[in-house]
Every structure is written in C-alpha cells, then in structure tokens.
Residue, then its C-alpha position, 0 to 999 in steps of 0.5 A: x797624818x790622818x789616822x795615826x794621831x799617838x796623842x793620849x797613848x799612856x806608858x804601860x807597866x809592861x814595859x817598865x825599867x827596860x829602856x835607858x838612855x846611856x851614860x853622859x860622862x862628862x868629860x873626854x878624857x874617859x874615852x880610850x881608843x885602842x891604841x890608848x890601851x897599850x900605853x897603860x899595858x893592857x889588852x882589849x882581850x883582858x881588860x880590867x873592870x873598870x875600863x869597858x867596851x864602849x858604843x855610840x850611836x854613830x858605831x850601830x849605824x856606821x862603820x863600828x870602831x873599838x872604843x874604850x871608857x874608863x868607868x870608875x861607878x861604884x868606886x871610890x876615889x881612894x880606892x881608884x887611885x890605888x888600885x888603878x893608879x895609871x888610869x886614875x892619873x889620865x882621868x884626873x889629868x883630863x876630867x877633873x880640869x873640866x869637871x871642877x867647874x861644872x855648876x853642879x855640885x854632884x858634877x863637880x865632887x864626883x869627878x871621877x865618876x860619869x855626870x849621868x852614870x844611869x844606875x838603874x839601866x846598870x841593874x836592869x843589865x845585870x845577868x844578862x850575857x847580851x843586851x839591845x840597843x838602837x841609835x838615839x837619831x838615825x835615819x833608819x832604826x836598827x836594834x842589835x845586839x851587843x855584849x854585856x859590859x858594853x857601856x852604852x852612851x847617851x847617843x845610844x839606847x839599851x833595852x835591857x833584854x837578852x831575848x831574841x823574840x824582844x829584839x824581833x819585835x823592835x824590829x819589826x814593821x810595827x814597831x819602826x810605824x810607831x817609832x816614826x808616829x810617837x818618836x820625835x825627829x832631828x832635822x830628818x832623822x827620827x830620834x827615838x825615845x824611851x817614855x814617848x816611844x818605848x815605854x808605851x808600845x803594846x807588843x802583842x799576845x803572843x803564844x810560845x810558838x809565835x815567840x819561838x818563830x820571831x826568836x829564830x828569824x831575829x836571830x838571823x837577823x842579827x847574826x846576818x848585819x854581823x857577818x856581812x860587816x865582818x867580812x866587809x869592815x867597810x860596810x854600814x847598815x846605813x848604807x844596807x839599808x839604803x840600798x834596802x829602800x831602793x830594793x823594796x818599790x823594785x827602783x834599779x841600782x846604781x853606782x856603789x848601790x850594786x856593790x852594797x847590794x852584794x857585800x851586804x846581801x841585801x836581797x837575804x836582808x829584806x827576805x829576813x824583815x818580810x819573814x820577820x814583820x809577817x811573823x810579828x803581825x801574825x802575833x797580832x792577829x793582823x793580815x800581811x798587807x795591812x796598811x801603815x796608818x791602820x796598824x798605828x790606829x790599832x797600836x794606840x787602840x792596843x795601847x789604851x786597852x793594855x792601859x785600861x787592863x793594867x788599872x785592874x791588875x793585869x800586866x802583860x810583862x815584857x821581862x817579868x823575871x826583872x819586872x815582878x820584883x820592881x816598885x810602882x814608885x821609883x826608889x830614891x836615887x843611889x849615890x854615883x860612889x855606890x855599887x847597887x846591891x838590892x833587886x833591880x827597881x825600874x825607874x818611872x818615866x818622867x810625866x809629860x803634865x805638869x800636875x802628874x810631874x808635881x805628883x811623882x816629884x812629891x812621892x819620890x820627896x816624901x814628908x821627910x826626905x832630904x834629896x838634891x835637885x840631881x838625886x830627885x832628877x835621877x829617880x826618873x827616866x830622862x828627866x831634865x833637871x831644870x824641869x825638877x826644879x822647877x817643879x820643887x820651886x812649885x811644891x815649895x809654893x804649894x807648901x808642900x816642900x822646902x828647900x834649905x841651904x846644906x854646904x852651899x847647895x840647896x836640898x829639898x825636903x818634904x812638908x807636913x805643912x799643907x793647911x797653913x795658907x802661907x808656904x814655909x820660908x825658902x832660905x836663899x842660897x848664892x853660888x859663885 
C-alpha cells in the first residue's frame, strides 16, 4: 500500500543469529507420539537425551498436542546403536529406507542424523531455560514461549531469547504491522521470515523502565494464552484470536464465538495487547493512535538509520550477552556427527543479490577451503542449496573457484587464479 514500501530495509547486526528456521528431519520415523514412548519403556517425565519434546507450527496456533523426536546430532552411528539400541532400531527401520536414496550425499550417509539439524540455532539455545517461537504460516502471529530442549520444526521459527521484554516486542502492534509489510503470504496466511522479517526489525531504544514494564505485561501475556488452554484443551489461540478480531471494531458475537470468548477470556486478552502495544510505542517514542501505515514508514525510516549507525561501529544489540562473542562472517559449517563446543557464532543471512551472494559465498570458500555444496549452504540463514550452487557454478566461471570430484561428490575449493582471463577446469562429476 502506499506508504509502507519495505524495499531497500537492510538486515542489521543487532539482530543477528537470534532467528532459525527449525529442523528438517527427513524422514517420519523420527517422529514419536506419546504413545510411541511407552513401547520403548519410557516416560515423557524422563526422558533420555536424545528423544525430545517436539513443536509444530500447527501445535502454537491449534490445539497443542505432545509430540516426541528422536534427535541422534552430535551422535555417532556406533555409538547410537549402543548406547540406544530400541531407538536406533526404529529409526533405522524407518529412516534409512527413505534416506539412502536421497540424491544428497550428506542426506544419505548421515541417515540418522535430521537432513537440516540447524546447528547454529543449537548453540544460539544453549543456556536458555526457555526460548520464543512463531508459526512459519499463520493467519495471525502469535510468539510463545516454550521450554528448552523443545526441538522446533521447519514450520516453526525460534527466536533465541529467554527475555520477557524480546517477546513483548514481537508481539506487539509494531512488529506484527511489519510482519504484515516485509513477510511474504501463503494463500492468505502471512508467512513469516527470519532474513526479510526479523533480521531487519529495529526494535526501539528503550530505557530499563520501559523494558521493565513491556517485560511484566508479556509475561501475563504469555502465561494467560496457557492458562486458558490448560483448563480449556480444546481452546486454540486461533480461535482466541478470531473471536479477538471481532471484539476490537466492537462487531457482536455469535454462535461459538461467545463460548471463545469466555473460555479464553478474550476481553483480559485484548486488555493485555492494548497495554502491551501502548508500552511498546511509548518505547518508540510514538503517540498511541498513530496509524498503520506511519508506524511502517517510520520502522523502514528506523531501520536505515539503525543501518547507517552500524557502518560506523554502533550496534545497538538484542542479546549482546550471545551477540558480542559472534563473527561478522559465518564460520564454516560444523559436521551433522559433531556436537559443537566453541562460542556460539551467528549465522549471516542469505543476501537477496546475486553480487552480495557471490561475495558472502566466496568469503565463506576462501582461497584454500574445500567444502560441500551443503556445508557452504548451511554457513547462512535459510539458504537454498540450488541458489549456492549456482552461485559456486558462477565463481568457478569467474575464476574464483573450482570444483573437483571427491568419492562421486563435487567439492569446491577456493582460487588464487583470478588474472589468468581463462577459468581453471570444472572435472565432471555423474551420479546414478
């Protein structure tokens, strides 16, 4: 609409390596229901490290239902068998049949491990008692809290922040405006998007008071939506939030719209946004009835100065006790098989132009490095391996890369060669 163009808003610093898409396992037979657990003898009060609570998009906005994943990162084969022999079993019974002919080879001989097991959204969590997390596609876009060692999946985004006040501020007025603005849409659901939604937010400059106060009423917030569907198990926030739609322009209910309404306590629901949304433009600086469309203009305004501020050193961080310790350049990518053990990096996000995609792609290669077509994908945030590749095929065009055959499998390797006017030879690798 007019007004609230989000072209040109740049992903800041400030919030870097706080916002992962979740796993991809690739393959069923990791999933376990609670009654799966009792026929491996186990409780869902006790459970052993590598099998985990486990959330869906599908679960924040409708009814949640207990779900379980075998989660084997950081473990080896052998020792996965030996020390879970049961688990092992199932997994291998009902993964490794679908895996073993996935085209790639990462996929394949890492069968036991999730396709995409996101390690750096691992280290982001680690420490935390709790952390955030939103639907990828929701008609509405609620953020909650849930309890660490929950593995999140693809559906769902985590935000790697135990801070009341972070989780107020996603939820505000401001933040779901942007969402709406910058996110894309399935069908009519808003998607949302860690490098087009998150990664450029400027949340405000608040002072510890203001903090303070969006803190407690996201707090009440969060613990209201989980008291109501505790004692209502039928209860989604969809449905909440429905009904919160209707309430707002003062629209009569009816039907099961007066039941939500009571269940969910939907009037102390919209009294606890209006706090929170006037608490959080208070932090900006903005009056209470500012429209839509000014608030948008002036985050994209925000944004470009939060930018331009960076440029000259000033990062206004979200989680600076995380944040401080990261690189500018992501780290080459960890193998699926190892647990990673130094300070917790972020990863960059994937650039939207092709040059900025070359230049991040050849930074992460090097001169010397040999890496996977996966490895290079996995050093960003959400980066789709075709688009890597294609962008390796252009380095190696460029001179600036090569590509050699290693066990069937094409590694790429960095290149001095730059002034030669001819591109150093491709060796052709075939599959199949």
């Amino acid at each position: 609409t007019p007004g609230s163009n989000t072209r040109g808003i740049a992903p800041l610093r400030a919030n870097e390596g706080l916002c992962f898409q979740g796993v991809v396992p690739a393959g069923k037979g990791f999933k376990l229901e609670p009654a799966d657990l009792k026929s491996f003898g186990l409780a869902a009060s006790r459970l052993p490290s590598v099998v985990k609570p486990y959330v869906i998009g599908r679960d924040i906005v409708q009814r949640p239902q207990p779900k379980f994943i075998v989660d084997f990162f950081g473990v080896s084969e052998e020792d996965a068998e030996r020390k879970w022999p049961a688990l092992y079993q199932h997994v291998r019974d009902h993964v490794y049949p679908e895996r073993k002919l996935n085209k790639r080879a990462s996929y394949r001989e890492k069968w036991w491990i999730f396709a995409e097991p996101r390690p750096a959204m691992r280290r982001a969590l680690r420490g935390l008692k709790r952390f955030i997390v939103t639907p990828y596609t929701a008609k509405f876009r609620p953020f909650v809290f849930v309890e660490a060692g929950t593995v999140p999946d693809a559906m769902a985004y985590a935000v790697a922040s135990d801070d009341a006040y972070v989780l107020g501020v996603l939820s505000s007025r401001a933040h779901v405006a942007w969402c709406l603005a910058s996110g894309g849409t399935l069908e009519d659901r808003p998607r949302y998007n860690s490098n087009a939604t998150f990664a450029p937010f400027p949340f405000p400059d608040a002072s510890d008071l203001q903090k303070d106060k969006i803190r407690r009423i996201a707090e009440r917030l969060d613990r209201h939506r989980k008291d109501r569907q505790a004692e209502h198990p039928k209860l989604t926030l969809t449905a909440m939030y429905n009904v919160l739609e209707r309430v707002r322009p003062g629209i009569a209910l009816i039907g099961k719209e007066k039941a939500t309404y009571d269940e969910g306590l939907v009037g102390l629901l919209k009294k606890l946004h209006d706090e929170l949304d006037l608490a959080v433009l208070e932090a900006y600086g903005w009056q209470s009835d500012i429209a839509d469309d000014e608030m948008i203009k002036r985050l994209v305004a925000l944004n470009a100065a939060r930018a331009a501020e960076e440029e000259t050193g000033t990062v206004r961080w979200v989680r600076p006790d995380l944040q401080k310790g990261t690189t500018q350049m992501a780290s080459p990518a960890l193998s699926h098989s190892e647990e990673p053990t130094e300070a917790t990096p972020g990863l960059r996000p994937w650039p939207t132009r092709l040059a900025e995609q070359i230049t991040a792609v050849r930074r992460v290669l090097g001169r010397t490095a040999a890496m996977s077509s996966e490895e290079i994908a996995t050093a960003f945030e959400e980066a789709d391996i075709g688009a890597v590749e294609s962008v390796l095929e252009s380095l190696v065009a460029l001179g600036l890369a090569v590509a050699i055959d290693e066990d069937g499998d094409t590694v790429w390797k960095g290149s001095d060669r730059l002034a030669s006017g001819r591109p150093p030879p491709l060796t052709e690798t075939k599959t199949g």
